[in-house]
N, C-alpha and C positions, 0 to 999 in steps of 0.2 A: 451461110455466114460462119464466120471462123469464132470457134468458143471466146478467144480474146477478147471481140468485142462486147463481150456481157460480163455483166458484176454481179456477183451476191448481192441481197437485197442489204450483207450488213454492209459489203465493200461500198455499194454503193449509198448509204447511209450517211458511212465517213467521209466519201466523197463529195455530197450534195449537201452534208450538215443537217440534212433532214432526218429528223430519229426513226429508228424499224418501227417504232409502232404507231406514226404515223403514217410510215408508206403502205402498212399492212392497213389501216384506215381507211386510204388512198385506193386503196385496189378494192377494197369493198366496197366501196361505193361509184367505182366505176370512175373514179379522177385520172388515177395514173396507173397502168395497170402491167403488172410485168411482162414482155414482150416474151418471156418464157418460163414453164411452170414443166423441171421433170417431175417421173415418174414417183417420187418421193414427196412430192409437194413443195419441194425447195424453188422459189423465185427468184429470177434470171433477170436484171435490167440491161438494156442496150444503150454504150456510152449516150447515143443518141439522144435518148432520155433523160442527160443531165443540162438539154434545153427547156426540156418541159418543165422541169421541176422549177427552174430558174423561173420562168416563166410562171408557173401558182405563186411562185415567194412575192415576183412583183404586186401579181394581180392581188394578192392576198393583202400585202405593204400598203398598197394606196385604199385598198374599202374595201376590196368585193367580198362576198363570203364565198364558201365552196359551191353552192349549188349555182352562183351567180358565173363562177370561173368554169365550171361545167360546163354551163348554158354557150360560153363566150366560144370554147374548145368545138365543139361540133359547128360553129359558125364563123372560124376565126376569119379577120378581112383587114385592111388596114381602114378601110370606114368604120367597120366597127372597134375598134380599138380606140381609135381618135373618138368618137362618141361618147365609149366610157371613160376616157380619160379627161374629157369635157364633163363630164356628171361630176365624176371623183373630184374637180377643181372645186366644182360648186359647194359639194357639199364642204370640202374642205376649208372656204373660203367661211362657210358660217361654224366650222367649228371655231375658226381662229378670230371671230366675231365674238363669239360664246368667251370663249377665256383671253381676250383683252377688256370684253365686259367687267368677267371676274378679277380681272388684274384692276381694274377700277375703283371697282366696290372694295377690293380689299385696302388698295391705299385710301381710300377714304375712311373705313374703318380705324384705320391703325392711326391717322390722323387723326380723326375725333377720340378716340380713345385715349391715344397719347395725352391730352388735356388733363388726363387724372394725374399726372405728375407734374404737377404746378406747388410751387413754391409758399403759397399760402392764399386758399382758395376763398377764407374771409374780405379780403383788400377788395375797394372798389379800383377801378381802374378803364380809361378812355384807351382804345385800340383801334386802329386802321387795319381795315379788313378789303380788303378785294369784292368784287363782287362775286355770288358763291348762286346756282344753280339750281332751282330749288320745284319738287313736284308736288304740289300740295291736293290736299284729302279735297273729294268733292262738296264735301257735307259739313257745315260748321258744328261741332259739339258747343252745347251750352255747360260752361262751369259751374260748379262741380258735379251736376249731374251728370256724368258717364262714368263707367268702369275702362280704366286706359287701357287694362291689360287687352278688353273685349275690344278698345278701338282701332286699339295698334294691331292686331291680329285684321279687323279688318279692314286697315290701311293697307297693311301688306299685302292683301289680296288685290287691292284695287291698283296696287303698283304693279303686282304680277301681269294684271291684265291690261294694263300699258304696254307692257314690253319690259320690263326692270324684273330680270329674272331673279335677283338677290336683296337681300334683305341692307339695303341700304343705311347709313347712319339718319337719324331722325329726330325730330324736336315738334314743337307750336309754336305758331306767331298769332299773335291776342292784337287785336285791332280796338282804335276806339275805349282805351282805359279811361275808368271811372273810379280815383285812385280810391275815396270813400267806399266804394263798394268789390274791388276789386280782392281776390281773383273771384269772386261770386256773380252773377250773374252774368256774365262773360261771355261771348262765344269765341270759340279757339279751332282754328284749322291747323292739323295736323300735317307735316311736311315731310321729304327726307329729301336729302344731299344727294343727288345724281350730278352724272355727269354735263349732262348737257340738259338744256331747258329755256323755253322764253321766261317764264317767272324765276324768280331770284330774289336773293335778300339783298339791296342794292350796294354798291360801293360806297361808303363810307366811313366816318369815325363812331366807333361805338361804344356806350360803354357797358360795363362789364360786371357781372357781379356772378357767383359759384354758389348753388343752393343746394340742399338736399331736398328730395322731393317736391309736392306738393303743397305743402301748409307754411312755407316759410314765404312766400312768392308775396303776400301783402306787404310785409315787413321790408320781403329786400326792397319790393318798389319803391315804397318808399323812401329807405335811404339810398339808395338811386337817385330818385328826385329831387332828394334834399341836397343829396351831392354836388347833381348841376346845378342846380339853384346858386348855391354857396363857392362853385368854380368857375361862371360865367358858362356855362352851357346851355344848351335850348334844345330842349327834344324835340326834334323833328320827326320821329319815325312810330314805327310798329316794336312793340314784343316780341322778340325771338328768341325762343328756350331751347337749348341744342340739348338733348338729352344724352350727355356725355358716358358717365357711366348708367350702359343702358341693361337690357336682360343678357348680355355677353356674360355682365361682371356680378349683376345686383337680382334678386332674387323676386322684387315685388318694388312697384314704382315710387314708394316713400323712401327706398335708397339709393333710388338713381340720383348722379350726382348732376344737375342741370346746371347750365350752360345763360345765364339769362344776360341780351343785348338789346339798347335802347340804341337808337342812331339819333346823334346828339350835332349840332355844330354849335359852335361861337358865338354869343351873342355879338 
């Protein structure tokens, strides 16, 4: 063969956009290996070779790793090609699963979050809500006996193991109030905002009240209550606390800014 057809390992470097000290990699481990090596130790590529290379960049582009694209090279076939190219979709197909997931979770986040910049978060106020998608905790907590911090940690575990790989926006829904005694001997199932779910907070008007923490939740209900009372309203529903500002913002759950929804109609 006529010298012309061979490159320097730098010419051919520039050529392939592959850097020298990856092709010297390449030849150690037996990938791509220079079709000539003088007497000096200097390596010879054959144009030839700037199919192969092209050829690692694909296989490397869609998943494989090296020892995977080796493996392919001593058995190249167009079944086997079509095969891994069939694998590489799959796995493909759940990355782009993975992060339209987290494209989810994040709008949901940034929507309940957004709720901290409201206009004046003492006002009560009736809102039309949609219905909203909701996965709730297996286990009822009785109020106030549990630590949230320890609940919510293992809420999150038990959503991980659903399938909800991200830490979801989250809140309680209190069934069954007993306004005399209330939020005290209670039980409260813990929830969070997914995507998709048969359970849900249903569709309708609700109204509305912004707490801080814990220990104000008697007080608001009641003027809640008194609210509708005094506006022709009728509660109809459950206690929904969306825990707006949650551990993103607030350090321990006396500062989280909660969210609290009574689903109310018209007498």
């Amino acid at each position: 063969m006529d010298d012309l057809d061979y490159l320097s390992i730098s010419a051919f470097a520039l050529k392939s956009g592959v850097q020298r000290k990856t092709l010297i990699y390449y030849d150690q481990i037996d990938l791509l290996k220079p079709q000539k090596v003088n007497e000096k130790g200097y390596r010879f590529y054959h144009y030839h070779q700037l199919y192969q290379i092209n050829m690692i960049r694909f296989l490397k582009d869609i998943g494989l790793s090296l020892k995977e694209i080796k493996a392919y090279m001593l058995t190249k076939s167009p079944e086997k090609i079509i095969d891994l190219l069939n694998e590489q979709k799959l796995l493909v197909a759940k990355k782009q699963d993975y992060y339209n997931n987290l494209s989810q979770m994040i709008d949901l986040q940034i929507h309940s979050l957004s709720q901290n910049i409201i206009p004046d978060a003492t006002e009560l106020s009736v809102v039309h809500y949609e219905r909203v998608p909701l996965l709730f905790s297996p286990i009822k907590k009785k109020a106030p006996n549990f630590r949230s911090s320890e609940s919510i940690t293992e809420f999150y575990r038990y959503c991980f193991s659903k399938g909800y790989d991200f830490p979801y926006p989250m809140g309680l829904m209190d069934s069954d109030i007993d306004i005399s005694t209330f939020p005290a001997h209670t039980k409260v199932s813990f929830y969070a905002k997914v995507p998709e779910s048969e359970d849900c907070r249903p569709k309708g008007n609700y109204l509305v009240k912004y707490i801080r923490g814990y220990k104000q939740q008697q007080q608001a209900y009641k003027e809640m209550a008194a609210y509708a009372a005094a506006n022709n309203w009728k509660i109809v529903g459950d206690l929904y606390i969306d825990f707006i500002a949650n551990e993103l913002i607030s350090a321990d759950f006396d500062h989280f800014l909660n969210k609290m929804m009574l689903q109310v109609e018209k007498k």
